[in-house]
C-alpha positions as CSV (number, residue, x, y, z in Angstrom):
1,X,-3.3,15.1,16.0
2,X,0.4,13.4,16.1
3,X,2.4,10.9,13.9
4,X,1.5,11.7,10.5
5,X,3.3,11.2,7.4
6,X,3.0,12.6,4.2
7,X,3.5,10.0,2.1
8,X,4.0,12.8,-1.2
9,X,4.7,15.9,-1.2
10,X,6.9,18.2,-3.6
11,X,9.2,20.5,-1.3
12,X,11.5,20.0,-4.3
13,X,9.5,22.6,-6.0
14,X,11.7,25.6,-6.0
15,X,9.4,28.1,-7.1
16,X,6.5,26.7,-4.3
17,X,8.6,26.6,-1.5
18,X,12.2,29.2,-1.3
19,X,12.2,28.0,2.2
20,X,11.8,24.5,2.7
21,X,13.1,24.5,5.8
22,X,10.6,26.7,7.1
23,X,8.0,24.5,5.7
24,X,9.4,21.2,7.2
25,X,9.3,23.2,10.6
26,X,5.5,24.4,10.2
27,X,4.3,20.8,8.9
28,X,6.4,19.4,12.1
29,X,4.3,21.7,14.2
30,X,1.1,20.5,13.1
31,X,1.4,17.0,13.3
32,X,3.2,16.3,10.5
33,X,6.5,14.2,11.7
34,X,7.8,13.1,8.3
35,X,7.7,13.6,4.7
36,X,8.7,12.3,1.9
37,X,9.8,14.2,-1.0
38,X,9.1,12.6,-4.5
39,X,10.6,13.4,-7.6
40,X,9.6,14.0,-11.2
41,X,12.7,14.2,-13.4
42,X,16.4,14.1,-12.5
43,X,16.7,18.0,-11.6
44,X,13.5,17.8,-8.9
45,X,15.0,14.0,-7.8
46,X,18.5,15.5,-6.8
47,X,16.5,18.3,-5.1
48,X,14.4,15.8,-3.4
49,X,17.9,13.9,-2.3
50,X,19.0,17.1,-0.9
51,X,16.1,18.3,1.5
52,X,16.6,14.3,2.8
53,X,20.0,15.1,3.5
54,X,18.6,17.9,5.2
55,X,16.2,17.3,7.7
56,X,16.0,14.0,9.6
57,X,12.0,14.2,8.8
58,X,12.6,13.9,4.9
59,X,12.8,11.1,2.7
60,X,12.5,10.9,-0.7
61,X,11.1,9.1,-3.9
62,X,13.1,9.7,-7.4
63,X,11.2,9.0,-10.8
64,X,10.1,10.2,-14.0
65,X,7.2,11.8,-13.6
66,X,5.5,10.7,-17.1
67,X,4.6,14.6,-18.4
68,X,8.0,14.7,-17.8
69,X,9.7,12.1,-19.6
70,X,10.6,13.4,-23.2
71,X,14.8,14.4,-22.4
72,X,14.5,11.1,-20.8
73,X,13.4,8.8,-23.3
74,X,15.4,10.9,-26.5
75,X,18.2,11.4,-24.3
76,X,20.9,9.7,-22.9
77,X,18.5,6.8,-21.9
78,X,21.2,4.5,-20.3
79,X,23.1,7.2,-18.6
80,X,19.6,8.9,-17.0
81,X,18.7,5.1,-15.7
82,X,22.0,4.4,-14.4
83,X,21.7,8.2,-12.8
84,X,18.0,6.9,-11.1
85,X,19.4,3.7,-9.9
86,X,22.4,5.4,-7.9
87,X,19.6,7.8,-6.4
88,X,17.7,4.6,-5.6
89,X,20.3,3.6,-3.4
90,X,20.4,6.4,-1.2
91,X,19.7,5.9,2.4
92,X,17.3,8.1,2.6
93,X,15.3,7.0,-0.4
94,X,12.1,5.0,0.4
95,X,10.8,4.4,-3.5
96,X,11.1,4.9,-7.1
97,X,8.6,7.4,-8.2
98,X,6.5,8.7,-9.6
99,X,6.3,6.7,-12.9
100,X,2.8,5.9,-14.4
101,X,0.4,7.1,-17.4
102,X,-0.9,10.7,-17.7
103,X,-3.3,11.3,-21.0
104,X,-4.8,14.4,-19.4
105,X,-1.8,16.0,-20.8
106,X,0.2,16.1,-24.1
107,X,3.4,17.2,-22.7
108,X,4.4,13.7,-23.8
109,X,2.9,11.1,-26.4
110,X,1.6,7.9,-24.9
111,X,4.4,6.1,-27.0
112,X,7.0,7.8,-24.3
113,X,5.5,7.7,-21.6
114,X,5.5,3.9,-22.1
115,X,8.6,3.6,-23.3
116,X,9.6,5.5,-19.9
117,X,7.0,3.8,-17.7
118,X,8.2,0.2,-18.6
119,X,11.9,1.1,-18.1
120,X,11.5,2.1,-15.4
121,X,9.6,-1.2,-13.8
122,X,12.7,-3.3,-15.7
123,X,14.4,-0.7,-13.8
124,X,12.8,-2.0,-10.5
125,X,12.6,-5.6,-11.7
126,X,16.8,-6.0,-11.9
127,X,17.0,-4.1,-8.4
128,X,14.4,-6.7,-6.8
129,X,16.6,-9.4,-8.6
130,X,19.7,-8.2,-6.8
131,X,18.3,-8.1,-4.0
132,X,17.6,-4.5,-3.0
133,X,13.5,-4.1,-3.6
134,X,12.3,-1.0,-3.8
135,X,8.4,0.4,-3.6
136,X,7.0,1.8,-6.3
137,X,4.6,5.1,-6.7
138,X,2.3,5.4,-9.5
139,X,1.0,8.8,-10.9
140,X,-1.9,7.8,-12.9
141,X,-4.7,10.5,-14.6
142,X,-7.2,9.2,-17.4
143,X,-4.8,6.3,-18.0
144,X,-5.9,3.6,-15.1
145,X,-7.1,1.0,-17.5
146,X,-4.0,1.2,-19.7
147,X,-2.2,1.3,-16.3
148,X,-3.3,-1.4,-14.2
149,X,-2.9,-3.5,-17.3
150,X,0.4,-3.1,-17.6
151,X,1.0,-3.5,-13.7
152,X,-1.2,-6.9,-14.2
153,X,1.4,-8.0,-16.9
154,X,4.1,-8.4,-14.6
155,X,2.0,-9.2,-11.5
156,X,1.8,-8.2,-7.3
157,X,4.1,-5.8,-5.9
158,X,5.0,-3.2,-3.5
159,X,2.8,-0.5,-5.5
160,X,1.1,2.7,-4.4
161,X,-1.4,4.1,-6.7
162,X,-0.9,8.0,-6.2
163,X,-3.9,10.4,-5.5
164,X,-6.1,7.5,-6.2
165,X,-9.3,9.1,-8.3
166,X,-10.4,5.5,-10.1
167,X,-13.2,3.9,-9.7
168,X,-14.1,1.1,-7.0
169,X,-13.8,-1.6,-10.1
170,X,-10.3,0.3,-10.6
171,X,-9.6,0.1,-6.3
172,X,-10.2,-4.0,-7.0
173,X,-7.8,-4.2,-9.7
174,X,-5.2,-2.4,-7.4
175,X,-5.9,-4.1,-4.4
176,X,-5.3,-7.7,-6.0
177,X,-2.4,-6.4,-7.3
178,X,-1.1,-6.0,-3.3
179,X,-1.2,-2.3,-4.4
180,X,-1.6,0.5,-1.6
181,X,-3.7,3.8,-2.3
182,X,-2.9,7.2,-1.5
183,X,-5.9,9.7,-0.6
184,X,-5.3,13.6,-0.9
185,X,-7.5,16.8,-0.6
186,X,-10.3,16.1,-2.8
187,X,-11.7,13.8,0.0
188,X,-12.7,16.7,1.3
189,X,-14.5,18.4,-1.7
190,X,-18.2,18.3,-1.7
191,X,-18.7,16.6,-4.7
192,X,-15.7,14.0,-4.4
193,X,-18.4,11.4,-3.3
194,X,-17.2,8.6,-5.1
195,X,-13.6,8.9,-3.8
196,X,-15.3,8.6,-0.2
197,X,-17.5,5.7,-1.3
198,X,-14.3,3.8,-2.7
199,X,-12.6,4.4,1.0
200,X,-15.3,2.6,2.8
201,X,-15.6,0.2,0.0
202,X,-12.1,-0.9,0.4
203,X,-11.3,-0.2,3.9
204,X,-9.1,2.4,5.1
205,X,-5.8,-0.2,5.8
206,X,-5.3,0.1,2.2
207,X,-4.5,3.9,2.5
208,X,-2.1,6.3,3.4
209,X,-2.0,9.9,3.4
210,X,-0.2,12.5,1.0
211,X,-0.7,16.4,0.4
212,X,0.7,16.4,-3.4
213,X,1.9,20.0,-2.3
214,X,2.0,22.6,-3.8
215,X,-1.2,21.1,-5.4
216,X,-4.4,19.4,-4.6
217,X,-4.8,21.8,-1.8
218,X,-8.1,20.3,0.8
219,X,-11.4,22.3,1.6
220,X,-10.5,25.4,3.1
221,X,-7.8,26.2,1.5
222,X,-8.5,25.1,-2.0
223,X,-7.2,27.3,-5.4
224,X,-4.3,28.1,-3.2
225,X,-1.1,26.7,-2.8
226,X,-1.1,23.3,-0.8
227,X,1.5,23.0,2.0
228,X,2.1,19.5,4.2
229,X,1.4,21.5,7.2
230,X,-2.5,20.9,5.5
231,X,-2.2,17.1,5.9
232,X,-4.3,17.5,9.4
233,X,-7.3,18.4,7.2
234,X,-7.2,15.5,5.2
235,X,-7.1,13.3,8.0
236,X,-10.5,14.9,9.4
237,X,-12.1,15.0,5.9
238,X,-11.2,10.7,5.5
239,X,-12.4,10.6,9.2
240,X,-15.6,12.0,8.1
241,X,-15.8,9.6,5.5
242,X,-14.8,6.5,7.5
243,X,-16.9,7.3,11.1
244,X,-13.3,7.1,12.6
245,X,-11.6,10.2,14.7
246,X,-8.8,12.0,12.8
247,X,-6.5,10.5,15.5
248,X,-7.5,6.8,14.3
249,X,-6.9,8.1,10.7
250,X,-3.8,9.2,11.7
251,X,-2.7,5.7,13.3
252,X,-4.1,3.4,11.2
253,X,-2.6,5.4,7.4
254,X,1.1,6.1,9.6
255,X,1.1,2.1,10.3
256,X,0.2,1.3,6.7
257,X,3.0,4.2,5.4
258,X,5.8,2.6,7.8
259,X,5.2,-1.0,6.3
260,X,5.1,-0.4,3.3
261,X,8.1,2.3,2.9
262,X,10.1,0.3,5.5
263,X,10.1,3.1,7.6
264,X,11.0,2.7,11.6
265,X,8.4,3.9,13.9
266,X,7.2,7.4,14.1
């Protein structure tokens, strides 16, 4: 298989990869041509910055992740925006992410993760007003009512809906939004039938494919530690789902990753 992107990955993650270098090179070797990095909070969105500067197969996504966003939103609110927007303007960056709802968690109160969640789409909102409009990538768990409500509010846009694990009702409500959908390693868990239904549902041009690395890792490999160099496995296990050959997989979610990132062709 050739020319696959992982749309999200977390190579920033210290502890789960010493060596990212090393890791860029194996996912390079098995397929994988680019990556893109995403952040969570300012520390793992300059480390995401810095593998991009890195390796000419990185991007990178910086955001506040929304278990994350406590020093953000009873800190020095203004000066940790103004810190995001100068990341957004990075050549190398491709989004702002990932923002969105978590209420699997209680690292954070719903009340903050709001309060950081609609910041943050103000946030995108003055950037698409001057002219520079930037994607946007949605973590969402438990929350996709309270999410997609909020994305509704303020209408279409360049949206990708994370590890998408809604339902198809949920996949609608995206889609009309113009949103995109990204489709990890529990496609290929046995009892992940509904995420496979809502693929051929919705037709595959909506997705693209993402590891979530270290997490999320596919069928064989998972309770360990994901890696992009895995991504291959998810392409067979949506191929399976689909009646498509990984290699068609591979084509069709690296065509719908370039658009909507504005990359250049792989």
């Amino acid at each position: 298989m050739r020319g696959l992107i992982d749309t999200h990955c977390h190579l920033n993650d210290a502890e789960a990869f010493p060596d990212p270098t090393s890791a860029v090179a194996e996912a390079q070797a098995a397929g994988v041509e680019r990556m893109i990095v995403v952040g969570i909070d300012r520390n793992w969105n300059e480390r995401a910055r810095d593998l991009a500067e890195a390796s000419d197969a990185v991007w990178f996504a910086a955001g506040w992740h929304p278990t994350s966003v406590r020093p953000l939103v009873t800190g020095d609110f203004g000066a940790e925006l103004a810190a995001l927007d100068v990341l957004l303007d990075h050549p190398r960056c491709l989004a702002l992410g990932e923002i969105g709802l978590d209420y699997h968690w209680d690292f954070t109160t719903p009340e903050e993760q709001d309060i950081a969640l609609q910041a943050q789409l103000d946030l995108a909102a003055r950037r698409e007003a001057e002219g520079k409009p930037t994607p946007l990538i949605f973590h969402c768990r438990e929350a996709y009512g309270a999410l997609l409500d909020r994305l509704e509010a303020r209408g279409p846009g360049r949206y990708l809906l994370h590890c998408f694990g809604g339902t198809l009702a949920e996949a609608d409500r995206a889609l009309a939004l113009g949103a995109k959908l990204g489709v990890d390693g529990p496609v290929t868990y046995p009892k992940a039938e509904q995420l496979r239904e809502v693929i051929r549902a919705t037709g595959l041009e909506h997705w693209v494919l993402e590891t979530d690395a270290p997490w999320m890792s596919p069928v064989p490999h998972r309770g360990k530690p994901n890696h992009p160099r895995n991504l291959p496995l998810i392409a067979e296990g949506v191929a399976r789902a689909v009646g498509l050959t990984p290699q068609e997989v591979a084509d069709q979610t690296t065509l719908t990753a370039q658009a909507f990132f504005g990359l250049p062709p792989v």
